[in-house]
C-alpha positions in Angstrom: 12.7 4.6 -5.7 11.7 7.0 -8.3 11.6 10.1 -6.3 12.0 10.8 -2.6 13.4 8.7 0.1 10.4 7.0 1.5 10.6 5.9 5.1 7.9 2.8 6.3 6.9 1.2 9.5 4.6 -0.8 11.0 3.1 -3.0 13.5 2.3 -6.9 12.5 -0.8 -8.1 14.0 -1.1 -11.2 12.8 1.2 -14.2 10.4 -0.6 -17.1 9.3 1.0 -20.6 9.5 4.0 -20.2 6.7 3.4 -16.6 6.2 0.5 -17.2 3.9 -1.8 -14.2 5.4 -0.9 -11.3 7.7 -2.5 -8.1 8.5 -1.6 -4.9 10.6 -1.2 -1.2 10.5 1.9 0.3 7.7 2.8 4.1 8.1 5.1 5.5 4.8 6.2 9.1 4.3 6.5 11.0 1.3 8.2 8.9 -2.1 7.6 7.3 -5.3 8.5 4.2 -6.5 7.5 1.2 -8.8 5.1 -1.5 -6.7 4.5 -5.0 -7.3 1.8 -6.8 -5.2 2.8 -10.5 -4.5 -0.4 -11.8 -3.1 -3.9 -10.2 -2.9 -4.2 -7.0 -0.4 -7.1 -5.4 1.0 -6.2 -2.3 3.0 -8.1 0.9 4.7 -6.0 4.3 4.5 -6.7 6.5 8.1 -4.9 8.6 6.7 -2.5 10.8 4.4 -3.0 11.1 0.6 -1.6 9.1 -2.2 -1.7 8.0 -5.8 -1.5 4.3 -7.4 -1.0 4.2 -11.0 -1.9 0.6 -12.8 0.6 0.2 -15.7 -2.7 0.0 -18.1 -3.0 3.5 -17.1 -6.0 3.4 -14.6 -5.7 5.2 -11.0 -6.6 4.9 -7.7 -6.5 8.1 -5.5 -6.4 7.5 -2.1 -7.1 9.8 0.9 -8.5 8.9 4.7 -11.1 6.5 4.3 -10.5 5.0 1.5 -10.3 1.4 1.1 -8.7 -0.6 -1.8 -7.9 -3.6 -3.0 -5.1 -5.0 -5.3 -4.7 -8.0 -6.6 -2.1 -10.5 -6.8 0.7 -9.3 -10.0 -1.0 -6.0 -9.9 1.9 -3.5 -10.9 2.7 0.3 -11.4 3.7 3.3 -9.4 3.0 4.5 -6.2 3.0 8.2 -5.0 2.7 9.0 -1.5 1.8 13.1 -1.6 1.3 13.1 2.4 2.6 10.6 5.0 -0.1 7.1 4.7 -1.1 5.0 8.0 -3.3 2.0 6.7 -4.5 -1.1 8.2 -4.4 -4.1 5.5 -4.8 -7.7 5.1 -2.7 -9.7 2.3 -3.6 -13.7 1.8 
């Protein structure tokens, strides 16, 4: 953590056989911290607001209805401004 005292939860919806893929709903409130994505992720934010920043600089702002996705060893800092609820899907 950078800032903040972030709090997540969840419902899994699906593992693949040895973990490979899962998908299901993630809520997190308020934080910031560094983020490393292990494998690739697609997800859809219903709702909150929040900011990804690539460590070559670029951002992603997310609010409802946004969808994004980051690929595998994509790293920088995540901002959640208002609690997030998404649905993803990593593989």
């Amino acid at each position: 953590m950078i800032e903040g005292v972030s709090h997540t939860s969840g419902k899994l919806l699906y593992k693949g056989p040895e973990g490979r893929s899962e998908c299901g709903l993630w809520v997190c409130t308020p934080g910031k911290w560094h983020c490393h994505v292990t494998r690739d992720e697609f997800c859809h934010f219903l709702e909150g607001r929040c900011t990804y920043v690539h460590e070559s600089g670029e951002v992603i702002e997310i609010e409802p209805d946004t969808a994004a996705f980051f690929p595998q060893d994509w790293k920088g800092v995540c901002t959640v401004h208002e609690t997030i609820k998404k649905v993803y899907m990593i593989r």
